[in-house]
C-alpha positions in Angstrom: 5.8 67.6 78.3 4.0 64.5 78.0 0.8 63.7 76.2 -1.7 60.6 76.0 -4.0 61.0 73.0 -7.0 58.7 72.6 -10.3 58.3 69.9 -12.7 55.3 69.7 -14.9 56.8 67.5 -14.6 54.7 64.3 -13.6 51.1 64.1 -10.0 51.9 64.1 -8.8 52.3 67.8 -5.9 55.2 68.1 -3.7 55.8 71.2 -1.0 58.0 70.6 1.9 59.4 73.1 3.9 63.1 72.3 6.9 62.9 74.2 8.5 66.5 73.6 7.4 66.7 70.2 8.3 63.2 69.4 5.3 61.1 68.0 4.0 57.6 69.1 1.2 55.9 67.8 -0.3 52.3 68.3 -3.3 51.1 66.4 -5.9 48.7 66.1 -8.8 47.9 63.7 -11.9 46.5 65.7 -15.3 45.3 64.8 -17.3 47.3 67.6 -15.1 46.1 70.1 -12.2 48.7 70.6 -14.1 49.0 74.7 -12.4 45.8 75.3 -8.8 46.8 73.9 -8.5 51.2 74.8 -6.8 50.2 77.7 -4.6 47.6 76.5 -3.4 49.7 74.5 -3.0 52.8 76.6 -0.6 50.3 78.3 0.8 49.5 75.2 2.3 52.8 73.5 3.6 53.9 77.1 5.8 50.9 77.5 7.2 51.1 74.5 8.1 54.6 75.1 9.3 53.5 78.7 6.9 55.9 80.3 4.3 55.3 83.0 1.0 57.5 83.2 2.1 59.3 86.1 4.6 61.1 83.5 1.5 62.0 81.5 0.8 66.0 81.7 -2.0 65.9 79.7 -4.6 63.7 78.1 -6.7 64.6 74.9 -9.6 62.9 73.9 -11.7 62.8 70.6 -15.2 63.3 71.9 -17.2 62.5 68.8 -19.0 62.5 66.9 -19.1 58.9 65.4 -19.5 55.5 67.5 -22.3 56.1 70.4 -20.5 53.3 72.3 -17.0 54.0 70.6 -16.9 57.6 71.9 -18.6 56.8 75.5 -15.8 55.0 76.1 -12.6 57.1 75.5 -14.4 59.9 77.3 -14.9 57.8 80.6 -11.5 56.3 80.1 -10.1 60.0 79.7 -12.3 61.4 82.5 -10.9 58.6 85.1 -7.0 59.1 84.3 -7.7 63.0 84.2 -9.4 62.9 87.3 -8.0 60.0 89.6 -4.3 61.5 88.7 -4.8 64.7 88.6 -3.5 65.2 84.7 -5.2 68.1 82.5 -7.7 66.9 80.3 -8.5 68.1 76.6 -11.1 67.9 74.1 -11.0 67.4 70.4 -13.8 66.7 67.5 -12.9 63.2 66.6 -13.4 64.2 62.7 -10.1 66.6 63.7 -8.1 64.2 65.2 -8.6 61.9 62.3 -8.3 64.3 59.8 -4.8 66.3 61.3 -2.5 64.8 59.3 -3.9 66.4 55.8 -2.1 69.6 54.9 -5.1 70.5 53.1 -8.6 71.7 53.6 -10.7 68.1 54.1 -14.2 67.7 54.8 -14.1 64.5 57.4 -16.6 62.1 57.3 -17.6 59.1 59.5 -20.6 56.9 58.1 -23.5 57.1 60.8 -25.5 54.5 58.6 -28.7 54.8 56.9 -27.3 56.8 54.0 -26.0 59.8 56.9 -22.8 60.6 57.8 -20.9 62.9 60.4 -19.2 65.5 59.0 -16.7 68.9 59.4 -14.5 70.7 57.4 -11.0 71.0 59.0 -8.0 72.5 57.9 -4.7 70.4 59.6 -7.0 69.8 62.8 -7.9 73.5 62.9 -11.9 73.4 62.6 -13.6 75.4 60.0 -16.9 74.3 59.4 -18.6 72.5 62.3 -19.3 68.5 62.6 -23.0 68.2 61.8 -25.2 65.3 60.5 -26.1 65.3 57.0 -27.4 63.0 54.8 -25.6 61.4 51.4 -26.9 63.7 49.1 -25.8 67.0 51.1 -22.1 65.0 51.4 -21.8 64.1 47.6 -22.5 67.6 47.4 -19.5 68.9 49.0 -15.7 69.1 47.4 -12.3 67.5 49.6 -14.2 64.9 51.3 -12.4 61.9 52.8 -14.3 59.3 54.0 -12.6 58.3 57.2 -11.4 54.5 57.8 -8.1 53.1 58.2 -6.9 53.6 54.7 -8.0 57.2 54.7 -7.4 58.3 58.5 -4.4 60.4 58.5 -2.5 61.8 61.9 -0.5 64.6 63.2 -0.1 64.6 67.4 1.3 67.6 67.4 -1.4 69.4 65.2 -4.0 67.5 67.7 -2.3 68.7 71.0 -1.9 72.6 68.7 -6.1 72.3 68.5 -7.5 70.5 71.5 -9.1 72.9 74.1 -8.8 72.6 77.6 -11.7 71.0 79.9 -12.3 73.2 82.9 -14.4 70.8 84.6 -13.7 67.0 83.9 -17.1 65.7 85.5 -18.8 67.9 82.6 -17.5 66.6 79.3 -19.8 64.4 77.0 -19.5 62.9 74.0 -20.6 64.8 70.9 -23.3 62.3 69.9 -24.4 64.8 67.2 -27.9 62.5 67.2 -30.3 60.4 69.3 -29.0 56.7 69.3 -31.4 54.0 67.7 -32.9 53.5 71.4 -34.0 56.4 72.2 -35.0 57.1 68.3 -37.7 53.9 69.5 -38.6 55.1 72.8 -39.6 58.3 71.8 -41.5 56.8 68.9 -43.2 54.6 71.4 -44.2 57.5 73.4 -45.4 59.2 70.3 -48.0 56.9 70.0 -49.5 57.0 74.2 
């Protein structure tokens, strides 16, 4: 069994490969651009494990929350290899994936800006309190947090591929944006105003 395991959901790009319980990993730490590299290295970590996707049984994705763009673009990247050859697709919380590797019960959090921040509680990738937006205070407030980025971002594959669930439909998944972007934050602020 074969698995491709993607997230773009924070600056730091992940691509990792489970070949029969053997772990693969490539990295990269991008400023906003990790759209321009996901496929590069996709490429990447299955030549160096001499394998091409047609081995792949199943992909898992991290579907959010955290970069609008970041997450938009694993997920369509996912949805095209799960659908174009014919590989089963998963889903994971992007605060799960990053957080698997802790043997201990972690509240995740990516910085959404303006003093916010995405944030669940997760128990090696096991999800026990749900990703929501909060705000600094409300985060400050809570105990085990880890402030994801690459220094704090630990993984586990095989903990991943034990907590992903399955997509029944591929055409259906979204990103977990948890918010409005910016954009439409303006263009319903416009419209406020008619």
């Amino acid at each position: 069994m074969k698995t491709l395991i993607m997230d773009t959901a924070t600056n730091f790009l992940i691509v990792g490969l489970i070949d029969n319980k053997k772990e693969a990993i490539v990295t990269r730490i991008g400023k906003n651009d990790n759209a321009a590299y996901l496929v590069n290295k996709i490429d990447e970590v299955l030549k160096n494990n001499n394998t091409t996707i047609d081995e792949i049984d199943e992909i898992i994705v991290g579907i959010g929350p955290g970069s609008y763009t970041g997450i938009r673009v694993s997920v369509v990247v996912a949805k095209t290899l799960a659908y174009s050859k014919g590989i089963k697709l998963k889903q994971i919380s992007s605060i799960a994936l990053l957080t698997s590797g802790y043997n201990f019960l972690v509240y995740g959090a990516i910085d959404a800006r303006r003093n916010h921040y995405f944030a669940g509680k997760y128990l090696e990738g096991k999800e026990i309190v749900k990703d929501s937006y909060i705000n600094k205070e409300v985060l400050e407030q809570l105990s085990n947090v880890i402030i994801l980025n690459e220094e704090t971002i630990k993984l586990n594959l095989n903990k991943i591929s034990e907590n992903a669930r399955l997509v029944e439909d591929t055409f259906s998944l979204e990103p977990n944006y948890l918010r409005k972007t910016e954009a439409e934050r303006n263009y319903d602020k416009i419209n406020e105003k008619r």
